[in-house]
py3Dmol code that shows the C-alpha trace and the ligand (Angstrom):
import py3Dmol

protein = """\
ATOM      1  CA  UNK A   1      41.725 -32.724  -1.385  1.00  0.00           C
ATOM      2  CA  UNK A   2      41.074 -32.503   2.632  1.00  0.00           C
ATOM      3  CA  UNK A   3      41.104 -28.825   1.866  1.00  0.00           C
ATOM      4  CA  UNK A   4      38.046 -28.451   0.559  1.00  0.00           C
ATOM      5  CA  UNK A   5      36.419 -30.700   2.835  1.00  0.00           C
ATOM      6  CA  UNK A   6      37.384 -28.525   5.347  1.00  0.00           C
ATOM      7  CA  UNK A   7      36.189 -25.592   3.872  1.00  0.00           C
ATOM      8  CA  UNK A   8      32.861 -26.960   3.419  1.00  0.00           C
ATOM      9  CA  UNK A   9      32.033 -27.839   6.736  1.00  0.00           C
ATOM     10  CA  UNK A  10      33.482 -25.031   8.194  1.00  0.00           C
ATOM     11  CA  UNK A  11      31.651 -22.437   5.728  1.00  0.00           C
ATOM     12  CA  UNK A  12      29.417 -24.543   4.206  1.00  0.00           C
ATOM     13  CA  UNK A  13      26.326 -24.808   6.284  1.00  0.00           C
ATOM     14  CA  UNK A  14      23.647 -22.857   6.859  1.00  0.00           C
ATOM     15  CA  UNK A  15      22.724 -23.126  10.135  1.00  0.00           C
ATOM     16  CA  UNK A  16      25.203 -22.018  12.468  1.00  0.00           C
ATOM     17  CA  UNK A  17      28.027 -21.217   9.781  1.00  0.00           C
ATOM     18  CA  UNK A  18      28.298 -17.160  11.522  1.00  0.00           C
ATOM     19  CA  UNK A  19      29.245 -18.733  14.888  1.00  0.00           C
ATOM     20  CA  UNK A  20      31.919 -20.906  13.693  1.00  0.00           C
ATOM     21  CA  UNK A  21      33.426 -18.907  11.048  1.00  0.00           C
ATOM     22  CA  UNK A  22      33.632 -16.128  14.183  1.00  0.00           C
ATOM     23  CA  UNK A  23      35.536 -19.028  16.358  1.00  0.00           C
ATOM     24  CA  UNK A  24      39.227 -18.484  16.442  1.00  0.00           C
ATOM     25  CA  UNK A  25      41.355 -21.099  13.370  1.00  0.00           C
ATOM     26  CA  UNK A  26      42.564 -24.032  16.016  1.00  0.00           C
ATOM     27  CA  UNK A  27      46.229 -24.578  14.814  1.00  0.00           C
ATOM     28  CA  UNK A  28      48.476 -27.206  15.937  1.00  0.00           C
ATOM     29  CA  UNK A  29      52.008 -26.101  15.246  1.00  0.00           C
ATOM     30  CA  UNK A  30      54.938 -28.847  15.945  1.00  0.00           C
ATOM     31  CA  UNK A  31      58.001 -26.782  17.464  1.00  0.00           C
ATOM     32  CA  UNK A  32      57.655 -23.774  19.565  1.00  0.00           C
ATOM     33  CA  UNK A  33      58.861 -21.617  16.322  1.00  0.00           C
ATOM     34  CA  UNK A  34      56.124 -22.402  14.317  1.00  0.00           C
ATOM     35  CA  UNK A  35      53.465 -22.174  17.036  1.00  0.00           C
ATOM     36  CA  UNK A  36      55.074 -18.600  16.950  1.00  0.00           C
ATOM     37  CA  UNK A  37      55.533 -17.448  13.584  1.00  0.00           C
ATOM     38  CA  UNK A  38      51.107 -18.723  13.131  1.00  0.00           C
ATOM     39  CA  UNK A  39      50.177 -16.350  16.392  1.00  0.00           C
ATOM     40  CA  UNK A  40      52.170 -13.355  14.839  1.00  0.00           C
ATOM     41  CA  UNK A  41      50.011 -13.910  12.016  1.00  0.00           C
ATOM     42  CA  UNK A  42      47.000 -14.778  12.961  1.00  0.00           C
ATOM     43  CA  UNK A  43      46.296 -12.848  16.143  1.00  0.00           C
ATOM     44  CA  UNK A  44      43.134 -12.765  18.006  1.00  0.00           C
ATOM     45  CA  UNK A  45      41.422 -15.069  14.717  1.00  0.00           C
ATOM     46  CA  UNK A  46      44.020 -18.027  15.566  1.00  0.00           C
ATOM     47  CA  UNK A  47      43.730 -20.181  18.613  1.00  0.00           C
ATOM     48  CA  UNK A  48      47.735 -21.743  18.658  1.00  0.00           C
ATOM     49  CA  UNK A  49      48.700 -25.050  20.540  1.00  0.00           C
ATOM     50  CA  UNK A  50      52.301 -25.962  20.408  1.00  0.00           C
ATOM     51  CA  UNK A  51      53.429 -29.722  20.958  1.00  0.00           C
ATOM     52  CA  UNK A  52      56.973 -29.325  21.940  1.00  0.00           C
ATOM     53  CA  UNK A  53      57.982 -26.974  24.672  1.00  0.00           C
ATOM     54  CA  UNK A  54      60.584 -25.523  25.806  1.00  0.00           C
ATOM     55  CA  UNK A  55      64.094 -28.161  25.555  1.00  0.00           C
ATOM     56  CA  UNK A  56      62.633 -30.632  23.650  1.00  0.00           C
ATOM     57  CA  UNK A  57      64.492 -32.171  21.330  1.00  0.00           C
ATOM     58  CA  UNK A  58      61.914 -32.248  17.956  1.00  0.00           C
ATOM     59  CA  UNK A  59      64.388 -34.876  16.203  1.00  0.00           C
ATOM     60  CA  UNK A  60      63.997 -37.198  18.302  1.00  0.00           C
ATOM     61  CA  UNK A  61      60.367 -36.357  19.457  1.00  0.00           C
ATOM     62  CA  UNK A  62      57.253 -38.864  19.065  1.00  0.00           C
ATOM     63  CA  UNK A  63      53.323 -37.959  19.332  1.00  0.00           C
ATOM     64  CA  UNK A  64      51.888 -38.217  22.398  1.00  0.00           C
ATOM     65  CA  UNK A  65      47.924 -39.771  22.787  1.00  0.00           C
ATOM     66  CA  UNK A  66      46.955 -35.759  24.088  1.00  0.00           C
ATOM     67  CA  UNK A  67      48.829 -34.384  21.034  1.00  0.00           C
ATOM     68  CA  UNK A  68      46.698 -36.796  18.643  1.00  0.00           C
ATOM     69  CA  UNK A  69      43.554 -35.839  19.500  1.00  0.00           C
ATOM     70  CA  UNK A  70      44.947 -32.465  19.220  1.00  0.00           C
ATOM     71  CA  UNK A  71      45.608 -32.676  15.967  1.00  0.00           C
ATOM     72  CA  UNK A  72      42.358 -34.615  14.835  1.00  0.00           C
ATOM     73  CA  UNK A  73      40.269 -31.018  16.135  1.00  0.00           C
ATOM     74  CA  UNK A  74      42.234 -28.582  14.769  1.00  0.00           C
ATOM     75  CA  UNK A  75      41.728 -27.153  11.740  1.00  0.00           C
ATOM     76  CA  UNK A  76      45.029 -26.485  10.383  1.00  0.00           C
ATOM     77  CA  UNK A  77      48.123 -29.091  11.569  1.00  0.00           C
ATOM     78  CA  UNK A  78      51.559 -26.806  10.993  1.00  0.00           C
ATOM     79  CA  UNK A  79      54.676 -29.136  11.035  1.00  0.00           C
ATOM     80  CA  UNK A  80      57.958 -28.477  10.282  1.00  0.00           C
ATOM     81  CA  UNK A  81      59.095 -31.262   7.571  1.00  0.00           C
ATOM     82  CA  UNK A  82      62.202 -31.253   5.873  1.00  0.00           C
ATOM     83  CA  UNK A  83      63.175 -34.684   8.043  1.00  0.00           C
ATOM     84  CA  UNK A  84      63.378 -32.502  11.380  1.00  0.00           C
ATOM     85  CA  UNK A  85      60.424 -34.042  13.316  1.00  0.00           C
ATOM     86  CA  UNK A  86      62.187 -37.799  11.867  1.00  0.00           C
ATOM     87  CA  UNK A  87      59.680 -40.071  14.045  1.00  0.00           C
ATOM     88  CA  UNK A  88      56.298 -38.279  13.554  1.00  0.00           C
ATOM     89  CA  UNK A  89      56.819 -38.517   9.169  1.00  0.00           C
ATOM     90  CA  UNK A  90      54.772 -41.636   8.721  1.00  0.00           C
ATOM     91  CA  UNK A  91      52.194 -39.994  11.331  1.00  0.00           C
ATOM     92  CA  UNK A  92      51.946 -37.257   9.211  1.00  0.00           C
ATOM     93  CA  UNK A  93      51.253 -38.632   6.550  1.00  0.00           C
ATOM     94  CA  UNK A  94      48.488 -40.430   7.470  1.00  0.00           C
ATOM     95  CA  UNK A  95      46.900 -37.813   8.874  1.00  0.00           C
ATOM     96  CA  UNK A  96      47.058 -35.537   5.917  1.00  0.00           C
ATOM     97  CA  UNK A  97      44.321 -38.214   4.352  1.00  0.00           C
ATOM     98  CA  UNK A  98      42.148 -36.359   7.151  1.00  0.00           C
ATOM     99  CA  UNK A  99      43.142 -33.170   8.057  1.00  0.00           C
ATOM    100  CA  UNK A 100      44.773 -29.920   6.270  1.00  0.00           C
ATOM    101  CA  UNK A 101      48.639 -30.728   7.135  1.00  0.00           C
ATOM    102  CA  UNK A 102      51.325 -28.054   6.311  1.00  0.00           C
ATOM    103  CA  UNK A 103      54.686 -29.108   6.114  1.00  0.00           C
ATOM    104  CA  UNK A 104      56.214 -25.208   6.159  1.00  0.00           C
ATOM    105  CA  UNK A 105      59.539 -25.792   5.416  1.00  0.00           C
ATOM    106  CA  UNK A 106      58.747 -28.136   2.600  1.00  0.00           C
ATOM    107  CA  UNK A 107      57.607 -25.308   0.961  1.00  0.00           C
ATOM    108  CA  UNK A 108      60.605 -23.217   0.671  1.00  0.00           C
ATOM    109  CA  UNK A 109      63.000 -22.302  -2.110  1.00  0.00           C
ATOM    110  CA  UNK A 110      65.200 -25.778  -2.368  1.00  0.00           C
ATOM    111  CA  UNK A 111      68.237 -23.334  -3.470  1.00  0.00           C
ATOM    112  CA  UNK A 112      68.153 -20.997  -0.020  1.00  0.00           C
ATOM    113  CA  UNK A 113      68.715 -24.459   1.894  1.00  0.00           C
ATOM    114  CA  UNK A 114      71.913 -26.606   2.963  1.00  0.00           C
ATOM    115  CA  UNK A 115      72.508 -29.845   2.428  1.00  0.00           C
ATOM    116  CA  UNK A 116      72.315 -32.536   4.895  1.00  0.00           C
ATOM    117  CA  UNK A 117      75.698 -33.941   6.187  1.00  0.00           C
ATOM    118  CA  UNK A 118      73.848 -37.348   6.226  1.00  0.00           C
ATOM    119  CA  UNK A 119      71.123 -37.749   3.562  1.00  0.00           C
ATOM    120  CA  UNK A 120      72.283 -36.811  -0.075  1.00  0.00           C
ATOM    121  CA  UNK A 121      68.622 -36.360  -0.601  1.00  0.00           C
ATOM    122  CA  UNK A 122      67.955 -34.216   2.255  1.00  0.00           C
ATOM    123  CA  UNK A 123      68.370 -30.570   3.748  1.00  0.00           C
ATOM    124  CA  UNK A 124      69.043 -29.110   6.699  1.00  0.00           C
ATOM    125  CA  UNK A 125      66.175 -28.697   8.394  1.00  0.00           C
ATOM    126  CA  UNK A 126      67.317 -25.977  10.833  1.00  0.00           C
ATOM    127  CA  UNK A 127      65.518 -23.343   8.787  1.00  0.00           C
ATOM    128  CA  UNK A 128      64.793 -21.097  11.691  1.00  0.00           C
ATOM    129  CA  UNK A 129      68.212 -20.192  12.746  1.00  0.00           C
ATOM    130  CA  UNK A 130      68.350 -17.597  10.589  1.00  0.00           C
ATOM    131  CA  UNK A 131      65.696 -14.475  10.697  1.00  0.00           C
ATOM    132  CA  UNK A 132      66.579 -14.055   6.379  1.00  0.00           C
ATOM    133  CA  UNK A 133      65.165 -17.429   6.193  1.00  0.00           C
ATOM    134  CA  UNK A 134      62.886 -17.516   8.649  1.00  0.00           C
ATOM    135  CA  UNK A 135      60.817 -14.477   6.875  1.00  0.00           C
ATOM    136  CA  UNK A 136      59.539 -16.795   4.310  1.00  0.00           C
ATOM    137  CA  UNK A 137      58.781 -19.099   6.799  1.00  0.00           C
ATOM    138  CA  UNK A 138      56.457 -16.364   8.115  1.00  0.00           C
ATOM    139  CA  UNK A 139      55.043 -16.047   4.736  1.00  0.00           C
ATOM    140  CA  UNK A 140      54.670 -19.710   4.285  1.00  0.00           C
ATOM    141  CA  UNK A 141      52.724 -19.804   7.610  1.00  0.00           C
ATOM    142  CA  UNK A 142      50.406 -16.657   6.057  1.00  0.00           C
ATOM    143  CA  UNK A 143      49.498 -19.016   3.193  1.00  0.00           C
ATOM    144  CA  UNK A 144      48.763 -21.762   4.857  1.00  0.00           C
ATOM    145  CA  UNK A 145      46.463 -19.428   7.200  1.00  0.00           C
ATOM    146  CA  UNK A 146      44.844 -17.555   4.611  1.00  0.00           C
ATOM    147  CA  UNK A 147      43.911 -20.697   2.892  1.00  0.00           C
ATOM    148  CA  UNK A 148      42.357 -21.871   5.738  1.00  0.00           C
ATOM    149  CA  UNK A 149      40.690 -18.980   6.403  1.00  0.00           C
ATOM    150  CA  UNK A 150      40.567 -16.865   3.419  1.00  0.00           C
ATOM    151  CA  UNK A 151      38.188 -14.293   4.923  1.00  0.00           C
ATOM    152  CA  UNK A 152      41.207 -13.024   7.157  1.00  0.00           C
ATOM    153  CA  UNK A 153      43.375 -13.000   4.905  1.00  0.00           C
ATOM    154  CA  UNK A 154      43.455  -9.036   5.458  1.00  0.00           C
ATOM    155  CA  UNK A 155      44.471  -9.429   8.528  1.00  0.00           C
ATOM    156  CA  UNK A 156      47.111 -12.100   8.081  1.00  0.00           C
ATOM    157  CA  UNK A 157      48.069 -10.006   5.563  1.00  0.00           C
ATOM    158  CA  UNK A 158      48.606  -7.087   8.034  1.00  0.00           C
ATOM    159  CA  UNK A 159      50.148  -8.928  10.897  1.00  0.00           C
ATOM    160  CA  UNK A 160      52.834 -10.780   8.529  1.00  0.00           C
ATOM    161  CA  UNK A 161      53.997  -7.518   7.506  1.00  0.00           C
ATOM    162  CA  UNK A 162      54.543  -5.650  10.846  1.00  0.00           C
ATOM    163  CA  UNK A 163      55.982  -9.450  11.831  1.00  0.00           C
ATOM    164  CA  UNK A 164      58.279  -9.421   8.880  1.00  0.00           C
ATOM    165  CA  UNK A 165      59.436  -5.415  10.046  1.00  0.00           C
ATOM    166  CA  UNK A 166      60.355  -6.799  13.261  1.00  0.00           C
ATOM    167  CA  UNK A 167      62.191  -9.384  11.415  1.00  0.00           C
ATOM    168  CA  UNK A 168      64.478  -7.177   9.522  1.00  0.00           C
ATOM    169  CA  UNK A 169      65.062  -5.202  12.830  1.00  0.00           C
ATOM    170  CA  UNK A 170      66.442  -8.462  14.017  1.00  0.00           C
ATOM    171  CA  UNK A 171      68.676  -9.315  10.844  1.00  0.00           C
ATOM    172  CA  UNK A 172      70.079  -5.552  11.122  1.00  0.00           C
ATOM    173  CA  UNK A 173      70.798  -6.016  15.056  1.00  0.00           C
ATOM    174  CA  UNK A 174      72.408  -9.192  14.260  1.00  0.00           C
ATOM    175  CA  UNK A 175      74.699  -7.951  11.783  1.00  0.00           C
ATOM    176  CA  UNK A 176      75.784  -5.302  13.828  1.00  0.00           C
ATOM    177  CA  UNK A 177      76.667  -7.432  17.006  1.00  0.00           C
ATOM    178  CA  UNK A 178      78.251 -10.186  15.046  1.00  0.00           C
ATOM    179  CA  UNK A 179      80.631  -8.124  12.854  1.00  0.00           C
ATOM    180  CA  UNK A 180      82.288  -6.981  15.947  1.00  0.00           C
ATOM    181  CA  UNK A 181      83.489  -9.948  16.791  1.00  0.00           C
ATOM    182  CA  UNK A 182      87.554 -10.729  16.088  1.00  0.00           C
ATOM    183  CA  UNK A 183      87.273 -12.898  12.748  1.00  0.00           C
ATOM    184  CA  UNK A 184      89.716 -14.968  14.658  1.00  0.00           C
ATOM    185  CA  UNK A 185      86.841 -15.723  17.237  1.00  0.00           C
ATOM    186  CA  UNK A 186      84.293 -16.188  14.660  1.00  0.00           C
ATOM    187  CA  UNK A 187      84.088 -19.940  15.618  1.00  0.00           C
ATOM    188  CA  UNK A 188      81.040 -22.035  17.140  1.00  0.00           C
ATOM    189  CA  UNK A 189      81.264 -25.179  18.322  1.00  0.00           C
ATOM    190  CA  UNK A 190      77.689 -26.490  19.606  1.00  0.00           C
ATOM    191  CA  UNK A 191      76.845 -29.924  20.799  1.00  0.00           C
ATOM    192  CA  UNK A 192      75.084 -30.722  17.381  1.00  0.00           C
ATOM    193  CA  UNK A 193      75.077 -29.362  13.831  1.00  0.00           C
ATOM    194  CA  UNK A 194      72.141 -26.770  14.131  1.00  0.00           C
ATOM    195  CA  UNK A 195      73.969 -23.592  13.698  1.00  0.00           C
ATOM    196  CA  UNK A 196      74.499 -23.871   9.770  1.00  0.00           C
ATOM    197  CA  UNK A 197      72.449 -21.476   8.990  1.00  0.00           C
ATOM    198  CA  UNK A 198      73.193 -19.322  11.409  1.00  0.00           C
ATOM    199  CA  UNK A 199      77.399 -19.573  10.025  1.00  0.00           C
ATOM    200  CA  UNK A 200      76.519 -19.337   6.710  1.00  0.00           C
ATOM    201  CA  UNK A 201      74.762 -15.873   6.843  1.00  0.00           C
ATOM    202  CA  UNK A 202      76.769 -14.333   9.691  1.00  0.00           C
ATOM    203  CA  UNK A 203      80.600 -15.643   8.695  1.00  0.00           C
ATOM    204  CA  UNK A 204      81.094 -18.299  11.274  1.00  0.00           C
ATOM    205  CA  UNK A 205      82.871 -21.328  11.234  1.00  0.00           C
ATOM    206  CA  UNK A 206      80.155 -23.684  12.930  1.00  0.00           C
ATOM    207  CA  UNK A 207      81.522 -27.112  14.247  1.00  0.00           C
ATOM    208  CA  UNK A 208      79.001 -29.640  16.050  1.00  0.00           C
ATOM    209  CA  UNK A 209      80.122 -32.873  18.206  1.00  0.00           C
ATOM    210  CA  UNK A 210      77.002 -34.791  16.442  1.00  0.00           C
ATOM    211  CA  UNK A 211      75.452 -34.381  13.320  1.00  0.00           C
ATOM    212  CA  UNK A 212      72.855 -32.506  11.574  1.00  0.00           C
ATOM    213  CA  UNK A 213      70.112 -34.666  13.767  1.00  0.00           C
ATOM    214  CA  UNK A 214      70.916 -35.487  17.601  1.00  0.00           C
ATOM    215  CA  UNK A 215      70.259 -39.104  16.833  1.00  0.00           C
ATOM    216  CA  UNK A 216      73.508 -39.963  15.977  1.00  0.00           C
ATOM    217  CA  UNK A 217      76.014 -40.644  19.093  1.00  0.00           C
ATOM    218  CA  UNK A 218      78.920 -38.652  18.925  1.00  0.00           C
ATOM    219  CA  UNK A 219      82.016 -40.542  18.282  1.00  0.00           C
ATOM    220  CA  UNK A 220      85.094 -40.626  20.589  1.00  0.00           C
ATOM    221  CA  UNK A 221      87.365 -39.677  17.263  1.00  0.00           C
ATOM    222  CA  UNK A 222      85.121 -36.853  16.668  1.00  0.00           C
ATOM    223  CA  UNK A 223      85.600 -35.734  20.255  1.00  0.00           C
ATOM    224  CA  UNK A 224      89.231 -36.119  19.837  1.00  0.00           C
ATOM    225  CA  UNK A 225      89.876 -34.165  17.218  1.00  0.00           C
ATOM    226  CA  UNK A 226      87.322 -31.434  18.400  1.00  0.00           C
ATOM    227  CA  UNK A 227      89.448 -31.105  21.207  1.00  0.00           C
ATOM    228  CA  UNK A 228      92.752 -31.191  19.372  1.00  0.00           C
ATOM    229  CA  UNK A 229      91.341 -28.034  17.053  1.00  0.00           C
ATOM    230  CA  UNK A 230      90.347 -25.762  19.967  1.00  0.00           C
ATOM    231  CA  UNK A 231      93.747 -26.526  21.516  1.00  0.00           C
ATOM    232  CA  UNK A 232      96.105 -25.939  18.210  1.00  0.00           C
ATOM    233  CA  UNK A 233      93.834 -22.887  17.517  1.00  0.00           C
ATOM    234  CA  UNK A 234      93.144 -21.187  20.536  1.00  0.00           C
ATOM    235  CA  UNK A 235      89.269 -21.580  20.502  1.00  0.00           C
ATOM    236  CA  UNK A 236      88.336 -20.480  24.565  1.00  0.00           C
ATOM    237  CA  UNK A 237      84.447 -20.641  24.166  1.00  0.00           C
ATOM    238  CA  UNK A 238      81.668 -23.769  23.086  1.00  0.00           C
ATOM    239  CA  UNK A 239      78.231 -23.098  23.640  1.00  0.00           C
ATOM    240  CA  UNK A 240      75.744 -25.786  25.249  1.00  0.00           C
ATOM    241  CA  UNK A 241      72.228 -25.829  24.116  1.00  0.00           C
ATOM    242  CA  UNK A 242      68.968 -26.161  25.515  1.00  0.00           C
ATOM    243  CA  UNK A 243      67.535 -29.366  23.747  1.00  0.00           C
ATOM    244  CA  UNK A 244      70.022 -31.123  23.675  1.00  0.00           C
ATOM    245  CA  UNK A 245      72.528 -33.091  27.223  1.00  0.00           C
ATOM    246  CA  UNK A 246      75.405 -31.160  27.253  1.00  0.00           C
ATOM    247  CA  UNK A 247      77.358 -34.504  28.185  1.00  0.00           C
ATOM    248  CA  UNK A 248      79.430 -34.298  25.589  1.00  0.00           C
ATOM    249  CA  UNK A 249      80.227 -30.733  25.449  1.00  0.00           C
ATOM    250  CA  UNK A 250      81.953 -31.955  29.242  1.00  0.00           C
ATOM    251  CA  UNK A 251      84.214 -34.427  27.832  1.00  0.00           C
ATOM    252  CA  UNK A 252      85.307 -31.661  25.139  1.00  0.00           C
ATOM    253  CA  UNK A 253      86.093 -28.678  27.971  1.00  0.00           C
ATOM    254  CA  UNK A 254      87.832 -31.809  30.012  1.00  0.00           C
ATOM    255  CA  UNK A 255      89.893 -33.029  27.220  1.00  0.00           C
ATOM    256  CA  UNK A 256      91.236 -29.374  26.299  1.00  0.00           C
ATOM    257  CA  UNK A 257      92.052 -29.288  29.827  1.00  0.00           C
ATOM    258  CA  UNK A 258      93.990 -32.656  29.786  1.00  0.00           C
ATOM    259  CA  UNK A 259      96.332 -30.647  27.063  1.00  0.00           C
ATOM    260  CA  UNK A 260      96.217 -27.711  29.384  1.00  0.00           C
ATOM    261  CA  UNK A 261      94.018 -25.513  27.105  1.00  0.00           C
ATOM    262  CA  UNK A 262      91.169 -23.746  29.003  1.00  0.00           C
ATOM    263  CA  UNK A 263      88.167 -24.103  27.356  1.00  0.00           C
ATOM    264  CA  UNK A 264      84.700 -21.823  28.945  1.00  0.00           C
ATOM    265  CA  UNK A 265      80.792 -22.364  28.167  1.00  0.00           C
ATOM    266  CA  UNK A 266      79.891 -19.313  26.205  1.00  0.00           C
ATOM    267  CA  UNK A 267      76.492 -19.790  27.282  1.00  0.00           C
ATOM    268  CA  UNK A 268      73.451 -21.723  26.817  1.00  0.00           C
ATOM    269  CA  UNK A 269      71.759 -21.132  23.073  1.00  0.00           C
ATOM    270  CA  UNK A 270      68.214 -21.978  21.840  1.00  0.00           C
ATOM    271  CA  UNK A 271      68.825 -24.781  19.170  1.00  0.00           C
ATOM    272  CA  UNK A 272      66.009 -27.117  18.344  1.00  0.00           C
ATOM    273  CA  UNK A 273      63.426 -25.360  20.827  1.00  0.00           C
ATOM    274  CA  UNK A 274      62.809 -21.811  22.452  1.00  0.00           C
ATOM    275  CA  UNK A 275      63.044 -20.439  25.789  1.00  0.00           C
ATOM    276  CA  UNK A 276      60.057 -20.722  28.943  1.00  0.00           C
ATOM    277  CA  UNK A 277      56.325 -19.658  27.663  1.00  0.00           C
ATOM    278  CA  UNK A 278      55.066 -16.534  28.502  1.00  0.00           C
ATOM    279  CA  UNK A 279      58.637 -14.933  28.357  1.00  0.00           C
ATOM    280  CA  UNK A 280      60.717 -12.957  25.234  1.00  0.00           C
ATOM    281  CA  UNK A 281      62.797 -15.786  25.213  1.00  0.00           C
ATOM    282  CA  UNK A 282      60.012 -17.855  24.667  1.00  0.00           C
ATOM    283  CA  UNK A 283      59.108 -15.960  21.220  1.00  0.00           C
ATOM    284  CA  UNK A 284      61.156 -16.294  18.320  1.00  0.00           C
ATOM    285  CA  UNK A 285      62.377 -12.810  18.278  1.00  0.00           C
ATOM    286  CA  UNK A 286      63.504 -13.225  21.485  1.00  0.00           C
ATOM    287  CA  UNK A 287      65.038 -16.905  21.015  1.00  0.00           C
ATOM    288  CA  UNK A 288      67.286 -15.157  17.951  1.00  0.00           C
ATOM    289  CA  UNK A 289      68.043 -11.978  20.352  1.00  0.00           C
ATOM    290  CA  UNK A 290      69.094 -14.092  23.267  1.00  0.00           C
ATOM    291  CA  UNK A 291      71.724 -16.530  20.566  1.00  0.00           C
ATOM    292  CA  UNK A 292      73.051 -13.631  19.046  1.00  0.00           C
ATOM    293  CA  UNK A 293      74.017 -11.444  21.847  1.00  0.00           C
ATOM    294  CA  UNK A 294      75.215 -14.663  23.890  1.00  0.00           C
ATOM    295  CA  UNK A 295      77.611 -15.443  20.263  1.00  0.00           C
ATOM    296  CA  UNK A 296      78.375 -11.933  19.994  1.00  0.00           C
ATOM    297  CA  UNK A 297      79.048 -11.716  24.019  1.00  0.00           C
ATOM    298  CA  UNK A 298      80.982 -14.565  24.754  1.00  0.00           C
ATOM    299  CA  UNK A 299      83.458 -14.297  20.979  1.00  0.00           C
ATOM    300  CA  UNK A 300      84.351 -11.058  22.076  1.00  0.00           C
ATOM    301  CA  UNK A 301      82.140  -8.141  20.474  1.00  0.00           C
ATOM    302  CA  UNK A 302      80.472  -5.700  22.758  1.00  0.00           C
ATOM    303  CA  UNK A 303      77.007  -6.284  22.923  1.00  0.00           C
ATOM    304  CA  UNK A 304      74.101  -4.057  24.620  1.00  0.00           C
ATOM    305  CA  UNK A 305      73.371  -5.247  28.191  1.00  0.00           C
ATOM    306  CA  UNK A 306      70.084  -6.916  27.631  1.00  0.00           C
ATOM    307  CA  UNK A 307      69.959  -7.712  23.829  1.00  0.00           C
ATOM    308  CA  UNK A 308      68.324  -5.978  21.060  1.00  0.00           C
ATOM    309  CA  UNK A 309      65.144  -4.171  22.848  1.00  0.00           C
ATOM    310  CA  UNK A 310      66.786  -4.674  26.770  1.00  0.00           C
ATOM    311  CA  UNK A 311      64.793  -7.584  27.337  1.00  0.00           C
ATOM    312  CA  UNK A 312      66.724 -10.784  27.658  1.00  0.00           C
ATOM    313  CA  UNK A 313      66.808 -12.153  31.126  1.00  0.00           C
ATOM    314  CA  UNK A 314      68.792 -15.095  30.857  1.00  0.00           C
ATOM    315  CA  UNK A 315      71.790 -16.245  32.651  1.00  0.00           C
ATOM    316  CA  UNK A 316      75.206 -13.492  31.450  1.00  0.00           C
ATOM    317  CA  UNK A 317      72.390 -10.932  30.897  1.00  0.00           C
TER     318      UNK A 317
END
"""
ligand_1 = """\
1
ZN
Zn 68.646 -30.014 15.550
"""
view = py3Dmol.view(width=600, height=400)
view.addModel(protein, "pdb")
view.setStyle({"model": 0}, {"cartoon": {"style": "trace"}})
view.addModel(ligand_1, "xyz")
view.setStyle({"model": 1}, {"stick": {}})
view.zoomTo()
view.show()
């Protein structure tokens, strides 16, 4: 295996083995979540280079030449797998002949995931939605660190359990929030089918123009009859998200209109990619603070003014 290749010339040699077993783990992660989840974990002894930033879209995202060179120095390549990054697979593949390659969500329990609305064979991919699911993506991560580096595994160790604390603190704050809103709100309609998760463990009804992927264009008849359900049922709030052109979230407020049924934006959610770096929103913690409390907010629930910890900054807070 590439593995122990790795291991070899990274421990192996005598001469000069100290200096570069002292150098931080270089980890490429794929989305912004990942990138995360590997610096909670590894600290100071992991040296972290996300490829996709903030609104990019990773189904529909494709290597760059600066990303491939990237990912031929780094030590450990974390992507996401379960068909989300759809265009890098055969990339991936290839480069696992050369490098250690992680797919992280590969790895977890087939019976904790959804199906996919398109692939009988597949999952939903959209793992992180969901802090209950996302903790053994942090462990997953851990692994895949500590096998890289099994010397710090102490440490990984360490930092994936105060990461995990924080975690919980999120899945309790979420709860809270979420359960106050009117079960007759408890319904989110998103431009694409990311939120499953997210419904599933929190009691919402979760309705997306596309698909589970963005590559699919949304049909007129599924626009339609979108519109038709927020009319008949009073539904006053759709979300837009980040990642993804909120074109046709516009023809769905218009169309309500047409049939005299005022439909808002709830506010702008973190789907497929986190908010700015450097900022909470630009953590994972802080991506799953700022959806929550804009659900919670916008469906009717009182929420604290700034999130969980009074640091959310975005627009409504
Ligand atoms: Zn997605």
């Amino acid at each position: 295996m590439a593995f122990v290749g790795l291991v070899a010339t990274t421990f192996g040699s005598s001469d000069g083995s100290a200096a570069r077993a002292d150098a931080p783990l270089k980890v490429v992660a794929t989305t912004g979540m990942i990138a995360d989840a590997a610096r909670q974990v590894g600290g100071d002894a992991v040296e972290v280079r996300a490829l996709m930033g903030p609104g990019v879209d990773p189904h529909a995202y494709r290597q760059t030449r600066s990303d491939i060179v990237a990912m031929t120095r780094a030590d450990l390549v974390l992507w996401h797998g379960l068909y989300l990054e759809a265009q890098m697979e055969e990339f991936f593949h290839d480069l696992a002949r050369k490098r250690t390659v992680v797919a992280v969500a590969d790895h977890l329990d087939k019976d904790k995931l959804r199906g996919h609305d398109a692939y009988a064979d597949k999952y939903d991919p959209h793992v992180w939605m969901t802090p209950a699911l996302w903790k053994d993506m942090v462990a997953e991560v851990q692994a895949a660190l500590s096998d890289a580096r099994p010397d710090q595994a102490d440490l990984f160790a360490a930092n994936a359990a105060a990461h995990l604390a924080e975690l919980d603190q999120l899945i309790a704050y979420g709860n809270d929030i979420l359960a106050q809103v009117p079960v007759e709100n408890r319904v989110l309609v998103t431009a694409h089918d990311a939120f499953g998760y997210f419904g599933r463990d929190f009691g919402f009804e979760v309705l997306g123009i596309q698909g589970i992927s963005t590559q699919s264009e949304a049909g007129l008849n599924r626009i339609g009859a979108l519109v038709d359900m927020l009319v008949a049922r009073q539904i006053s709030a759709v979300f837009v998200e980040s990642s993804v052109s909120d074109r046709s979230m516009r023809a769905l407020i218009e169309g309500a209109a047409a049939q005299g049924h005022e439909v808002r934006i709830g506010g702008e959610l973190f789907s497929d990619a986190m908010g700015a770096d450097g900022s909470y929103e630009g953590t994972y913690v802080g991506m799953l603070d700022h959806n929550m409390t804009t659900i919670a907010a916008a469906l009717g629930a009182k929420v604290p003014p700034k999130g969980m910890s009074g640091r959310l900054s975005g627009a409504g807070f």
